[in-house]
C-alpha positions as CSV (number, residue, x, y, z in Angstrom):
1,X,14.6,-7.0,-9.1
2,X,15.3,-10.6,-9.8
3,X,15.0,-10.2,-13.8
4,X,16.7,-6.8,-13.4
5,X,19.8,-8.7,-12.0
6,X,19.7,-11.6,-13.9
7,X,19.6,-9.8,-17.3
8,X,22.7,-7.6,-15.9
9,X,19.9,-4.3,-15.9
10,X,22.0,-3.5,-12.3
11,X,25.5,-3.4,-12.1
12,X,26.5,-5.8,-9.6
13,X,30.5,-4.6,-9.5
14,X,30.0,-3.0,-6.2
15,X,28.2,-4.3,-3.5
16,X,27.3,-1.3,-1.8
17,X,26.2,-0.4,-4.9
18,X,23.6,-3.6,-5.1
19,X,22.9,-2.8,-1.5
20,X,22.0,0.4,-1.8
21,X,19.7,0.1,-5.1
22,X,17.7,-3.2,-2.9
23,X,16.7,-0.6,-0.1
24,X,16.3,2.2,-2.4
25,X,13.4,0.1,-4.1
26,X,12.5,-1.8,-0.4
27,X,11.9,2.0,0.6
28,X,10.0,3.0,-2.8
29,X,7.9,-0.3,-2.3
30,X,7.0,0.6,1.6
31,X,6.1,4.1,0.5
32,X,3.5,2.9,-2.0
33,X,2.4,0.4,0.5
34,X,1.9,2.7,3.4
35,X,-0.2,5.5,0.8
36,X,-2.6,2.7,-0.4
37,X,-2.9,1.1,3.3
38,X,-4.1,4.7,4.1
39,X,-6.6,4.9,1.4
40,X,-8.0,1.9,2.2
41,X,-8.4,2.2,5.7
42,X,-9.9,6.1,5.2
43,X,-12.3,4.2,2.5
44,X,-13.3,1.6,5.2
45,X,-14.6,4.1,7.6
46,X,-16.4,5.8,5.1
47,X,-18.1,2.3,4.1
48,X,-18.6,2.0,8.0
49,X,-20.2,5.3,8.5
50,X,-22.5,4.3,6.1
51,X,-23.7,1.6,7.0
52,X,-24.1,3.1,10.1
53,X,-26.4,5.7,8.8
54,X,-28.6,3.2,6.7
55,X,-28.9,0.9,9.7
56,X,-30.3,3.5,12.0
57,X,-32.3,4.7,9.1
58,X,-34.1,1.7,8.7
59,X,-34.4,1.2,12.8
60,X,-35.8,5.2,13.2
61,X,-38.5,4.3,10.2
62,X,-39.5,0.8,12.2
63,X,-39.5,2.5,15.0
């Protein structure tokens, strides 16, 4: 956004122009935040129920 503006990519004649296109891409960038945040957190459980597994694997073949 700050080369886009400083190379005069975005018109800057209206200010609820500028406004609007700043929470258009704040919104576009939460968006993609929130959808990799939920992978990740859906890829950690996984990872957790794993290790889960392979612990009490190990513990029942001790045991």
């Amino acid at each position: 956004m700050v080369v886009a503006f400083s190379l005069k990519w975005i018109p800057t004649f209206s200010i609820k122009l500028t406004i609007l296109l700043l929470l258009f891409n704040v919104l576009i960038f939460a968006f993609v935040w929130l959808l990799f945040y939920f992978y990740s957190q859906t890829e950690v459980k996984k990872m957790k129920k794993k290790i889960i597994e392979h612990t009490d694997n190990i513990i029942n073949s001790i045991l």
